[in-house]
C-alpha positions as CSV (number, residue, x, y, z in Angstrom):
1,X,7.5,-47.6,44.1
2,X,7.6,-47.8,40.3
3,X,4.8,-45.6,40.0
4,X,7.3,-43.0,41.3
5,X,10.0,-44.0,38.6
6,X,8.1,-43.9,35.7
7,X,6.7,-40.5,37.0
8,X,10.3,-38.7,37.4
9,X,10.9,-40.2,33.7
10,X,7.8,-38.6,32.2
11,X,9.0,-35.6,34.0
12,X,12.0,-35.8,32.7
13,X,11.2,-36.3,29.3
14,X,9.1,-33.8,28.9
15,X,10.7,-31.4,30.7
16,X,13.4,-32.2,28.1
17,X,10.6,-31.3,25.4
18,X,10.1,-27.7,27.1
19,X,13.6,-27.1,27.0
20,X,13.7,-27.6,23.4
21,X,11.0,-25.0,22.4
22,X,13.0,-22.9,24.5
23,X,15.7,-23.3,22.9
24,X,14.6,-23.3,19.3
25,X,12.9,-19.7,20.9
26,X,16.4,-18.2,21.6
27,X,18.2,-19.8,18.4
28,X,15.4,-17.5,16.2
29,X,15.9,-14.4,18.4
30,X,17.3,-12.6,15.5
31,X,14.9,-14.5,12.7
32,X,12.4,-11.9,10.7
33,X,8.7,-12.8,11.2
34,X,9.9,-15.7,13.6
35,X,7.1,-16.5,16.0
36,X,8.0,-18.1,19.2
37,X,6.7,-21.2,20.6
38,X,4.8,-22.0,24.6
39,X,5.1,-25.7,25.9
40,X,1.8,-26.6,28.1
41,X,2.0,-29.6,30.8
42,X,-0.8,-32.0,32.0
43,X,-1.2,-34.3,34.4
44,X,-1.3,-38.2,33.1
45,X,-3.9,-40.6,33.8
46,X,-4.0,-41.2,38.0
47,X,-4.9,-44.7,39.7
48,X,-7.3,-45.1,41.8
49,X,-6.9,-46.6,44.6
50,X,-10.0,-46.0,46.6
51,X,-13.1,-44.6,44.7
52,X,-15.3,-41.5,46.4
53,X,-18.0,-42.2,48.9
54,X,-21.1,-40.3,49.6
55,X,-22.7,-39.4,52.5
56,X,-24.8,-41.2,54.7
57,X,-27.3,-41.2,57.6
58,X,-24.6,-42.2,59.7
59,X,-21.2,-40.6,58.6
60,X,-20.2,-38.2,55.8
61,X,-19.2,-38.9,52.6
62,X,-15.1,-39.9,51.5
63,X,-12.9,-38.7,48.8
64,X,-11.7,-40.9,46.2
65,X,-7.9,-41.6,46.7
66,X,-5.8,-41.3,43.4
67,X,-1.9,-41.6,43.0
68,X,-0.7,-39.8,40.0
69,X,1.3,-41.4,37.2
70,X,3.0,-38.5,35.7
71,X,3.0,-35.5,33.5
72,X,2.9,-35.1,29.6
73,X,2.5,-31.9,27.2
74,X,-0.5,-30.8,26.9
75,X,0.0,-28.1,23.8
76,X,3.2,-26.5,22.0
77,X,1.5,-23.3,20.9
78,X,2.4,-20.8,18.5
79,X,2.6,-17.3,19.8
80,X,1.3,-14.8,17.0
81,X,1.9,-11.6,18.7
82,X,3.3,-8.5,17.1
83,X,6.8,-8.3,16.7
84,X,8.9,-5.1,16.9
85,X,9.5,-3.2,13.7
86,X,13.1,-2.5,12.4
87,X,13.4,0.4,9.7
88,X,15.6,-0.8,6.9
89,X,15.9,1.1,4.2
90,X,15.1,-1.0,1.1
91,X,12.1,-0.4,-1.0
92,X,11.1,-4.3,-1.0
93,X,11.5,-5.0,2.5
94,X,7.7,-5.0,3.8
95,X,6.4,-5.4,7.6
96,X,3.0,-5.9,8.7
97,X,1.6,-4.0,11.3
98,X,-1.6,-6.0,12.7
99,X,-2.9,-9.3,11.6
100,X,-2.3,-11.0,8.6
101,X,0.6,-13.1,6.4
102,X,1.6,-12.7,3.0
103,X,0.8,-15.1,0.1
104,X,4.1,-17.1,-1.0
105,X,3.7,-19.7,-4.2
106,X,5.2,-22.3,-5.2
107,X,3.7,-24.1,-7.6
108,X,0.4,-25.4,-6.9
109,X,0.8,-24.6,-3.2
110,X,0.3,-21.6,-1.1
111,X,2.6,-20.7,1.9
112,X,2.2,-18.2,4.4
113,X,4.6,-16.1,6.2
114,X,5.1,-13.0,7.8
115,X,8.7,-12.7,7.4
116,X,8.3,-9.8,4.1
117,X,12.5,-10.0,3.3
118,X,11.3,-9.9,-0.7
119,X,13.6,-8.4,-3.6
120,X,13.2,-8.9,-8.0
121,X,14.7,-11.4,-9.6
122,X,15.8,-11.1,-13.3
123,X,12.2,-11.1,-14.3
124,X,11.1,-8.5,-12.3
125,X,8.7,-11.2,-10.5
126,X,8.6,-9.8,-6.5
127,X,9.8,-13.0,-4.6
128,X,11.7,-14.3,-1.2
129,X,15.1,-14.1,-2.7
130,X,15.7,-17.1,0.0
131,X,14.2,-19.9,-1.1
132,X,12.6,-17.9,-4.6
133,X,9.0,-18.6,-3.8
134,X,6.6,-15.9,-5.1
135,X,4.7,-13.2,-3.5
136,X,0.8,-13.2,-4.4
137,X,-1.4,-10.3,-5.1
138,X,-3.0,-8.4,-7.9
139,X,-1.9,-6.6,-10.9
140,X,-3.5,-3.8,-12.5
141,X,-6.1,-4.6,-15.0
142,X,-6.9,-1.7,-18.4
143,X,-10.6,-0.9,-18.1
144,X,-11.6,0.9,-20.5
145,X,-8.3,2.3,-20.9
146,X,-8.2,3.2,-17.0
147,X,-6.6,0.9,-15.0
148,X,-8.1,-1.1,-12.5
149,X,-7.4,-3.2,-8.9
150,X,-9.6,-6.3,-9.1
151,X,-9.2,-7.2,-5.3
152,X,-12.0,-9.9,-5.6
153,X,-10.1,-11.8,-7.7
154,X,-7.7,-14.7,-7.7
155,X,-4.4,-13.5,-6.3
156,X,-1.2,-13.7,-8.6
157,X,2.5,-13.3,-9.2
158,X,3.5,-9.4,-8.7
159,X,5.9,-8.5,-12.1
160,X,7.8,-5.3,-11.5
161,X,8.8,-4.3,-15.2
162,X,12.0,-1.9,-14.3
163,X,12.9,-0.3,-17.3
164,X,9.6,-0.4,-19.1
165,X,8.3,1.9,-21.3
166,X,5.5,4.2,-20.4
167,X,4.4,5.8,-23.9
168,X,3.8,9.4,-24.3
169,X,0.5,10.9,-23.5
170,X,-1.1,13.9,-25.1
171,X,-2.7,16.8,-23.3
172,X,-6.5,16.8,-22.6
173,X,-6.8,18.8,-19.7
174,X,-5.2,22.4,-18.6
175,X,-6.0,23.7,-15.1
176,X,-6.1,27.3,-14.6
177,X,-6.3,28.7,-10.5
178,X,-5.5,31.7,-8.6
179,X,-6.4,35.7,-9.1
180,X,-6.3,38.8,-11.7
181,X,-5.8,42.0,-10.5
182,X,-9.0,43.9,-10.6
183,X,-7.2,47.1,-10.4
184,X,-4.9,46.7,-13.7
185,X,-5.3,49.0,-16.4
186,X,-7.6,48.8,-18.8
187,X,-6.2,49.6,-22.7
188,X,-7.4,52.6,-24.4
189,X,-7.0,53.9,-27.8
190,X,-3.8,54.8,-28.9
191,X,-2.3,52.7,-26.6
192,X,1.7,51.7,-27.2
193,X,3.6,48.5,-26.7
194,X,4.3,49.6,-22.5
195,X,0.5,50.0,-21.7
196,X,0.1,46.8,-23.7
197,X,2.4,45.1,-21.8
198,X,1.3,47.0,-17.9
199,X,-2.2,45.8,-18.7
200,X,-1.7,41.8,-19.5
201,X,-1.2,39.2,-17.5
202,X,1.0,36.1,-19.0
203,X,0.5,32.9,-18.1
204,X,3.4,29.6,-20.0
205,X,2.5,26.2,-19.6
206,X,4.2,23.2,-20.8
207,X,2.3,21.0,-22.6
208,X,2.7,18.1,-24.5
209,X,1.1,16.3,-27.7
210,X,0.7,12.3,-28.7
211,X,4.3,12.1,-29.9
212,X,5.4,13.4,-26.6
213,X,7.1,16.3,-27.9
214,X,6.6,19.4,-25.5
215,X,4.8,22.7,-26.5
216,X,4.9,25.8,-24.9
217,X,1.4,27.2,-24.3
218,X,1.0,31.2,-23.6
219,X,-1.9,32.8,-22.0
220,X,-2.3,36.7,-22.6
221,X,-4.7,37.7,-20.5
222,X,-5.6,41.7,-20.9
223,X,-8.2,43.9,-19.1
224,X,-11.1,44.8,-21.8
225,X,-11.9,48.7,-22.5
226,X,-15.1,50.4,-20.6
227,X,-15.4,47.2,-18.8
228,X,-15.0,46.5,-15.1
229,X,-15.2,43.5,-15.0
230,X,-14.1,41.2,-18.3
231,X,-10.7,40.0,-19.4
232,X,-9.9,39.4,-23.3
233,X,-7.8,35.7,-23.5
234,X,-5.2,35.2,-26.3
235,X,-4.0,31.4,-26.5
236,X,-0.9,30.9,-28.1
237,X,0.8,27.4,-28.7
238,X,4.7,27.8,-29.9
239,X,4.4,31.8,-30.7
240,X,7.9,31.4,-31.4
241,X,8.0,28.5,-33.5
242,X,8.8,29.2,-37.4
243,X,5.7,27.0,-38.5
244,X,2.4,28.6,-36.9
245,X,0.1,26.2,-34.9
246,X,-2.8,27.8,-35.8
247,X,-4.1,28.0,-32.4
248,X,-8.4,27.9,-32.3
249,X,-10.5,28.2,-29.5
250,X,-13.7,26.6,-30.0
251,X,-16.2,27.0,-27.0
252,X,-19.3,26.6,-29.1
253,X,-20.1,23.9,-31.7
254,X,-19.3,25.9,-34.6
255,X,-15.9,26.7,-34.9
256,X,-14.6,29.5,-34.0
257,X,-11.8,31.6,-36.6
258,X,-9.8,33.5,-33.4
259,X,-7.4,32.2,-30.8
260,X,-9.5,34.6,-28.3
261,X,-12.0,34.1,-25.9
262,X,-13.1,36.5,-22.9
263,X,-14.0,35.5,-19.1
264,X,-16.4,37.8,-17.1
265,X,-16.4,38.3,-13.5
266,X,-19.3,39.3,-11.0
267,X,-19.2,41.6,-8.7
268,X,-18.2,39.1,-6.0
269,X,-15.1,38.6,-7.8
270,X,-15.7,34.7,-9.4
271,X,-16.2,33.7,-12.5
272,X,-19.5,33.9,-14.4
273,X,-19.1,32.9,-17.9
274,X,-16.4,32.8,-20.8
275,X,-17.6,33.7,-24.2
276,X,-15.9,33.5,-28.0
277,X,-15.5,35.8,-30.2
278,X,-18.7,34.8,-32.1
279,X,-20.7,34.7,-29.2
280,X,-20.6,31.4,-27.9
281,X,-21.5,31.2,-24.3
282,X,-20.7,29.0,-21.1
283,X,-21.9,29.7,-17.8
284,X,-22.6,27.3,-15.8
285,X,-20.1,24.3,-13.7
286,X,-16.6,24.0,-14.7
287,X,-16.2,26.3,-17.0
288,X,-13.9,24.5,-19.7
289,X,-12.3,26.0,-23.1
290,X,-11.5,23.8,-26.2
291,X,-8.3,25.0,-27.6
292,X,-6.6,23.3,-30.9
293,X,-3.4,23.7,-32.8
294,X,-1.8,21.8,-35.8
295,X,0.7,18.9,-34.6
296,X,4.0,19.3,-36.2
297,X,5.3,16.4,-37.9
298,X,2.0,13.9,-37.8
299,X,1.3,11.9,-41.2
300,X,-1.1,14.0,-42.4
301,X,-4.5,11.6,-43.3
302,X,-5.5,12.2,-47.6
303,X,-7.9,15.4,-47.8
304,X,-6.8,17.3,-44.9
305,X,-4.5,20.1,-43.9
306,X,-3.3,19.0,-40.9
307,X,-3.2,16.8,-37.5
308,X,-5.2,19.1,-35.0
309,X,-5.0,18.3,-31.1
310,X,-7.4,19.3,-28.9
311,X,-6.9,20.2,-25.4
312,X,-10.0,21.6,-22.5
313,X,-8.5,25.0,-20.8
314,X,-10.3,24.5,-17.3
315,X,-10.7,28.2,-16.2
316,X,-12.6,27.0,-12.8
317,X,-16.2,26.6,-11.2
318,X,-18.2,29.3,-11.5
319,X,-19.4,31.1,-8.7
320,X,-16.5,29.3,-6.9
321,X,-13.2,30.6,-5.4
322,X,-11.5,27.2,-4.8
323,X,-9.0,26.1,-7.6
324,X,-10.6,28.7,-10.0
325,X,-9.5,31.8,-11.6
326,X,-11.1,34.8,-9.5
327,X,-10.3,38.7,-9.9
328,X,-9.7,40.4,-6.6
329,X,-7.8,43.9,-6.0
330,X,-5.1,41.9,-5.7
331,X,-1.4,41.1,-7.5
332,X,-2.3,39.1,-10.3
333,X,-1.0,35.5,-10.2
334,X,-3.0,33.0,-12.1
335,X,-0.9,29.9,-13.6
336,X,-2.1,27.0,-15.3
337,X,-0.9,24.5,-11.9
338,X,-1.9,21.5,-13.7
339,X,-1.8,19.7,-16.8
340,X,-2.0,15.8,-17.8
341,X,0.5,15.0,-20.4
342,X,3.9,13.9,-20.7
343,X,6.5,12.6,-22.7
344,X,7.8,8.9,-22.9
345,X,9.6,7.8,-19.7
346,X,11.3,4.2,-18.4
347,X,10.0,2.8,-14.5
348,X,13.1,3.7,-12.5
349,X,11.4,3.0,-9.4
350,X,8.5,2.0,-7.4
351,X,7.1,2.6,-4.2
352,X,4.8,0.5,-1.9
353,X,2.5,2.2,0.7
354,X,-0.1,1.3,3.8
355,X,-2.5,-0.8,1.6
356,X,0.2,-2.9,-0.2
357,X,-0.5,-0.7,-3.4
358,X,2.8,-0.8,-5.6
359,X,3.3,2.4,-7.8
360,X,5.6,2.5,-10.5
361,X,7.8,6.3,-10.7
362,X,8.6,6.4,-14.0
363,X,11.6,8.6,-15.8
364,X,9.1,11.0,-17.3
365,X,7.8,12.4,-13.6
366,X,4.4,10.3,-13.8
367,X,3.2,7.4,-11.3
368,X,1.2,4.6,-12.6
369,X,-0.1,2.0,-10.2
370,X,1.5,-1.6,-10.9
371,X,-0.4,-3.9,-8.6
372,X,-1.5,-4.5,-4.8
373,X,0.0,-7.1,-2.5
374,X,-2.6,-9.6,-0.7
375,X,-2.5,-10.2,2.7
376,X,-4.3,-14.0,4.3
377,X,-6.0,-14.0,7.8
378,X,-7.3,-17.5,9.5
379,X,-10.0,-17.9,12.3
380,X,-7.2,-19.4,14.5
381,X,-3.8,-18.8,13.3
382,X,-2.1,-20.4,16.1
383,X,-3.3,-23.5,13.8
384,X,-1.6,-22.8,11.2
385,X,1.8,-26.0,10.6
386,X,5.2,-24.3,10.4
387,X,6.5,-25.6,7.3
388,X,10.2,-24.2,7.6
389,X,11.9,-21.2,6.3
390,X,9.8,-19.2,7.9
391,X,6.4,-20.0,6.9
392,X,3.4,-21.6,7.6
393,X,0.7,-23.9,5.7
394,X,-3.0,-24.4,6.3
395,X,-4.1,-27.8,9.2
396,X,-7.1,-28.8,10.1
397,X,-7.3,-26.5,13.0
398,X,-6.6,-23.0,11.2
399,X,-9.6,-22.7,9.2
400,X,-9.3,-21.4,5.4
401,X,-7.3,-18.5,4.4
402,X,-9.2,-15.1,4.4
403,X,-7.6,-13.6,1.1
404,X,-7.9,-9.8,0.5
405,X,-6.7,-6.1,0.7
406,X,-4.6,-4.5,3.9
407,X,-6.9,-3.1,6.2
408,X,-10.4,-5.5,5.0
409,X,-11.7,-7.7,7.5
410,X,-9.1,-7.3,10.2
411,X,-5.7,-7.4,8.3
412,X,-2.9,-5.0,9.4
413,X,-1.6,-2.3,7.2
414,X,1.9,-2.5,5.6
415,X,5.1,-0.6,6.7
416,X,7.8,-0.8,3.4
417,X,11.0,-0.3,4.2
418,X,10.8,-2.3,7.4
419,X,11.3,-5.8,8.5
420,X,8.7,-7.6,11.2
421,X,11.5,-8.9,14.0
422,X,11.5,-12.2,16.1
423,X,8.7,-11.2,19.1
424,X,10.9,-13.7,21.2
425,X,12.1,-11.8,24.5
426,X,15.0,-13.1,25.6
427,X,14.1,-11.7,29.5
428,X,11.0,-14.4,29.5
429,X,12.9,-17.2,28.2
430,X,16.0,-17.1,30.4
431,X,13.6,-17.4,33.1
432,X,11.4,-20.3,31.3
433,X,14.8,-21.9,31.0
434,X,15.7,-21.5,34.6
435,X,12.1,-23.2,35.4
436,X,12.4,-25.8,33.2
437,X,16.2,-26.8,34.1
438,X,14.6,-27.0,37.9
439,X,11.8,-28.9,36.7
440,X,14.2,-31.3,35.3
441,X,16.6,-31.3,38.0
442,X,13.7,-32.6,40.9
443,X,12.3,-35.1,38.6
444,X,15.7,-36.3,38.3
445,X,16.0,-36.2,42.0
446,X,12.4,-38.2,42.2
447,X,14.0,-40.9,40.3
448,X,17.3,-41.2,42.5
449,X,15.2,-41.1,45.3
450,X,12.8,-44.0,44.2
451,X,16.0,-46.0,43.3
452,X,17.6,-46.0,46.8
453,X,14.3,-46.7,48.7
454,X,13.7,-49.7,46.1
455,X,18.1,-50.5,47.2
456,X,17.0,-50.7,50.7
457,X,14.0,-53.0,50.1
458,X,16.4,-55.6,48.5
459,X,18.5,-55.3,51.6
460,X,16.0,-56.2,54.0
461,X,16.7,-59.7,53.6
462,X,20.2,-59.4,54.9
């Protein structure tokens, strides 16, 4: 008879402990990164009251007879599945689509989470604005002047320098695409300023030198007499500007004394070769041009004349039609569609995309990569000890975290812009609770029960 009491009670009780995950379930329904929580039940130790029997010449064996003396919980597991994405908006607001957490600090020790609510703080440090821990990753490392992601190192705090400077950068690098007209005019003798003008091309560029102070760079390009199939190049950097530049091109090693060069064409249409006026030749790969003019207003070292900039004017690969200058009996329109300088500029802005990479936008129209945030993985995450506010910390049972880039080794990509929601649904758990509540509700009924059988036995004696 007691057996049965203390049976309802250990229903009851943990029953009770059901109804509590459930409820700490619905209360995070609306929780980012929330992930919700599944109470398993066992059966208790039983008493046996007769032990099994086996079979014999004469009759066949007997089952042992065991009375049951409850229930407890068996697990309270962590559900890690994916939960819905919800499109916010703001630039530091980060979701993770797959596996994975993000890396939280604070201090010596390491959190985990996957609620990615983040935002600056006055230092431009990337944190949870909620409780001001910091979000690990990588910043960009100068190689050699190029910058670097060093993914296989230790993560660290991700520093967002709004407002920064990014210092001006000269021009090294002109690229030059698209087609001259094969059928324009060619300029014979005699000609005036209209035939001049029907029979070139002109090609402006902005480009910009170490100061960061734009120049305007003019490309005349005209049809050469009793040729088919060659164009004489004029380079001109500022022809307006009172000062002259002194604009050289200088494809060989000796310098060259003219600001002209000429390109060739086969009979295909591509490019075959650009040569100088003193007969320097190149025909073969990309098919660059040193050009150099006089900086105005550079501190001019003892002994020379000037501060001269050079700058490569990529005309294309020859033989090739892609991203190339080619001549085709077709309206001319070659432009110089790239260059690779700019003037200072602040970070207004950033952007992070799929692998976590953060780029700075700054004022001056150039993007410069600031740093990549780290994602952590675990052999069995639902081992991972919720540590409050969201997060999670390393047991026994989770193994060690598996640090690296989005998409390595089984780690989701990232969705900025976008908030990870609770994957609690509410359909499931109003029927857990209904379950549970008539779980409770029999045990209690077991107990009742046990009590008025155990009121008539001490009435027998009457």
């Amino acid at each position: 008879m007691m057996r049965s009491l203390y049976a309802g009670v250990s229903g009851l009780q943990n029953h009770q402990v059901r109804m509590d995950v459930v409820g700490n379930n619905i209360s995070n329904v609306n929780t980012i990164g929330f992930k919700k929580g599944r109470v398993n039940f066992q059966d208790m130790l039983s008493q046996t009251m007769a032990g099994a029997a086996r079979p014999t010449d004469e009759i066949g064996g007997v089952n042992p007879k065991q009375v049951g003396l409850g229930m407890t919980v068996a697990s309270i597991d962590t559900i890690h599945t994916q939960g819905s994405l919800q499109t916010t908006g703001v630039m530091t607001d980060v979701a993770i689509q797959g596996e994975g957490f993000f890396i939280l600090s604070s201090g010596d020790k390491d959190f985990f989470t996957r609620a990615g609510a983040f935002g600056l703080d006055e230092n431009g440090t990337l944190v949870n604005p909620a409780n001001g821990m910091r979000v690990q990753g990588w910043m960009v490392e100068l190689v050699e002047g190029e910058a670097f992601l060093n993914t296989a190192s230790d993560v660290g705090d991700l520093i967002i320098p709004i407002g920064s400077k990014d210092e001006a950068r000269a021009t090294t690098e002109v690229e030059l695409a698209c087609n001259l007209d094969k059928r324009t005019p060619t300029i014979g003798e005699g000609a005036g300023p209209a035939d001049i003008r029907e029979a070139t091309w002109s090609v402006d560029k902005d480009i910009y030198d170490s100061f960061g102070e734009v120049h305007t760079m003019r490309l005349n390009f005209t049809r050469v007499a009793d040729t088919q199939n060659s164009w004489q190049v004029e380079v001109l950097i500022d022809p307006g500007a009172e000062t002259p530049t002194n604009t050289l091109v200088e494809v060989g090693a000796e310098n060259n004394a003219t600001n002209l060069f000429t390109v060739n064409f086969n009979n295909l249409g591509t490019l075959e070769s650009v040569i100088d006026a003193q007969g320097d030749l190149l025909d073969t790969g990309n098919l660059q041009v040193p050009v150099s003019f006089d900086v105005a207003g550079a501190t001019v070292a003892p002994g020379e004349e000037a501060v001269r900039q050079t700058f490569n004017l990529n005309m294309g690969e020859a033989g090739s039609v892609v991203n190339t200058v080619t001549q085709f009996a077709e309206k001319s329109s070659t432009k110089a569609f790239r260059q690779n300088g700019y003037a200072m500029g602040y970070l207004e802005s950033f952007k992070i995309d799929q692998s976590g990479i953060i780029t700075g936008v700054y004022s001056n129209g150039s993007n410069r990569t600031i740093g990549q945030i780290g994602l952590a993985s675990f052999t069995n995450p639902g081992g991972l000890e919720k540590a409050g506010e969201s997060t999670f910390v390393v047991s026994n049972n989770s193994g060690d975290a598996n640090i690296g880039p989005s998409g390595i080794a089984g780690k989701g990509k990232l969705i900025a812009g976008a908030l990870e929601m609770s994957n609690v649904d509410l359909a499931e758990q109003f029927v857990d609770m209904i379950v549970t509540q008539r779980g409770f509700q029999a045990n209690s009924k077991t107990i009742n029960t046990s009590d008025q059988m155990l009121q008539e036995l001490l009435t027998l004696k009457r």
